[in-house]
C-alpha positions in Angstrom: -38.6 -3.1 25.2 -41.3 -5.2 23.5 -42.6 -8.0 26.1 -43.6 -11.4 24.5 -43.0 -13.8 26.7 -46.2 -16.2 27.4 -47.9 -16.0 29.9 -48.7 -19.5 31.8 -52.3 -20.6 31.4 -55.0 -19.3 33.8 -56.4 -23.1 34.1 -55.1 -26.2 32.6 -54.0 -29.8 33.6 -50.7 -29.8 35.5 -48.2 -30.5 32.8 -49.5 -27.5 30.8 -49.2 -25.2 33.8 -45.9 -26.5 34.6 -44.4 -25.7 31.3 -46.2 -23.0 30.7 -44.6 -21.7 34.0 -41.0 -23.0 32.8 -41.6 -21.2 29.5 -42.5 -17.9 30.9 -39.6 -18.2 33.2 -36.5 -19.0 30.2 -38.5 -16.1 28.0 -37.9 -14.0 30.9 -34.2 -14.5 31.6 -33.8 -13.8 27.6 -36.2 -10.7 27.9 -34.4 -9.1 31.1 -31.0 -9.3 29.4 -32.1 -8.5 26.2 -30.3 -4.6 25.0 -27.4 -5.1 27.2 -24.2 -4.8 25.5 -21.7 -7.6 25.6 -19.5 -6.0 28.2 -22.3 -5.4 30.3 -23.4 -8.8 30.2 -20.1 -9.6 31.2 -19.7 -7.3 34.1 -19.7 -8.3 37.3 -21.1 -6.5 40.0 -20.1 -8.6 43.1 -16.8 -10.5 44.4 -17.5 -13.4 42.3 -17.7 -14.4 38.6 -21.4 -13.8 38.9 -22.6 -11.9 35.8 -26.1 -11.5 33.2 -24.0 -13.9 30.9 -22.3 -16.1 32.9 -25.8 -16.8 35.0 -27.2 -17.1 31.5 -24.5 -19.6 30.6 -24.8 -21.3 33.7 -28.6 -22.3 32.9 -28.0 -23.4 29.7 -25.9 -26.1 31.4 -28.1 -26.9 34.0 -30.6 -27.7 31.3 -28.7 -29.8 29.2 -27.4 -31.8 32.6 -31.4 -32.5 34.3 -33.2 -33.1 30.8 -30.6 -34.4 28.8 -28.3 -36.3 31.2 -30.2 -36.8 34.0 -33.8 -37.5 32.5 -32.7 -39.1 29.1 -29.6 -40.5 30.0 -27.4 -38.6 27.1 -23.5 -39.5 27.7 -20.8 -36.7 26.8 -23.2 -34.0 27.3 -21.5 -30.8 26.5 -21.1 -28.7 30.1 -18.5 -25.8 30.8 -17.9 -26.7 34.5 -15.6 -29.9 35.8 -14.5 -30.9 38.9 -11.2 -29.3 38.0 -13.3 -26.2 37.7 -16.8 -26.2 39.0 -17.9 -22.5 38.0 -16.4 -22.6 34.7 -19.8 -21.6 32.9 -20.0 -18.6 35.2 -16.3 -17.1 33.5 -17.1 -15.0 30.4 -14.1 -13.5 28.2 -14.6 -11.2 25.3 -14.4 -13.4 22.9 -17.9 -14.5 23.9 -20.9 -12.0 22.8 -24.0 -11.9 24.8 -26.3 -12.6 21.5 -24.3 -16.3 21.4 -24.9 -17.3 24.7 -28.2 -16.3 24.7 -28.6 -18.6 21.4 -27.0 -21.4 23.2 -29.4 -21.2 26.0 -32.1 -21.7 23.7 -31.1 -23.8 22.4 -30.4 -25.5 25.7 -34.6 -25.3 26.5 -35.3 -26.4 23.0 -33.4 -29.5 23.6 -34.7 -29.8 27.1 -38.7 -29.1 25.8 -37.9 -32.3 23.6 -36.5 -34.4 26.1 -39.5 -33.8 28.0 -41.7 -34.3 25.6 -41.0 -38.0 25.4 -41.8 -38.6 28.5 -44.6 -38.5 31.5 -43.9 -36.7 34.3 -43.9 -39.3 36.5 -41.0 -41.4 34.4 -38.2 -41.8 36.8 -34.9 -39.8 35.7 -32.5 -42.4 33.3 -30.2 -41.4 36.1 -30.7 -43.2 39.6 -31.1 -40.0 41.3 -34.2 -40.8 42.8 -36.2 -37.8 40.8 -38.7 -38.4 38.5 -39.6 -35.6 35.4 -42.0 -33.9 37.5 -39.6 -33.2 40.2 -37.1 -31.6 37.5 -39.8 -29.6 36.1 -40.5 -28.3 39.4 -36.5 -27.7 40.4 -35.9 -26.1 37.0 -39.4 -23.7 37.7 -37.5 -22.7 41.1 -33.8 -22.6 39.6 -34.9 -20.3 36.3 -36.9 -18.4 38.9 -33.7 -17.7 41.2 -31.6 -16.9 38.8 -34.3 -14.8 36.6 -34.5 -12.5 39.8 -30.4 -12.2 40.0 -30.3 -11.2 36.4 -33.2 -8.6 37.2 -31.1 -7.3 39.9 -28.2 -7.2 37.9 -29.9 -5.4 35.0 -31.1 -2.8 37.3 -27.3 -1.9 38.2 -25.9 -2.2 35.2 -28.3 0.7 33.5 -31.5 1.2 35.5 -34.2 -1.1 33.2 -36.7 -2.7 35.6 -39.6 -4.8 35.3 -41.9 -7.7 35.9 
């Protein structure tokens, strides 16, 4: 499997580095689940709904609700959990293909690279939450990072592929 994800810069000021470490991060969740088959990326290896899609699916919502909620104050943003049902993003059927979700997230860090864009790290969010865009950048660093590592676990038990 090809590997073009970009790496972060070596030196640079600390917006660059951050994004640059955000980037490499989102390129690597796409590249670790990239070959699987649908029902693989559906398959779920442990008690819960936990799969390579569903954890997919679930950061494509977390980056719509920090950038485009949180940080930009965007009403009605789309998200696939509720209250009602709070890991709804995590549930994959077979009507959903691994290629679409994978579009949809991003999509999701297109949207988010925008958002960010417009504004200076130390812009509070829209949304009283007491964060400001740096601290999101670094949450979303340690969130993609988490989850990058489940999906690399995953990936190694569903057919054997490992790597950085």
């Amino acid at each position: 499997m090809e590997d073009n994800r970009p790496e972060p810069p070596d030196f640079a000021g600390e917006r660059e580095t951050l994004e640059g470490f955000l980037d490499f991060l989102r390129t690597s969740v796409v590249h670790k689940a990239t070959g699987l088959s649908d029902a693989d990326g559906a398959r779920r290896l442990l008690p819960t709904d936990t799969s390579v899609a569903g954890l997919i699916r679930h950061l494509a919502d977390v980056e719509r609700s920090w950038f485009r909620e949180d940080i930009d104050g965007q009403t009605y943003v789309p998200f696939r959990w509720s209250e009602e049902d709070p890991d709804g993003e995590f549930r994959v059927t077979e009507a959903d293909s691994l290629s679409g979700i994978i579009a949809d997230y991003e999509a999701a860090c297109a949207e988010s690279r925008e958002v960010a864009s417009r504004y200076s790290l130390e812009a509070p969010c829209t949304v009283d939450n007491g964060h400001n865009v740096r601290w999101v950048m670094v949450h979303m660093i340690e969130e993609t990072g988490r989850h990058c590592g489940h999906i690399d676990i995953l990936r190694e038990l569903l057919d054997g592929v490992t790597g950085e």
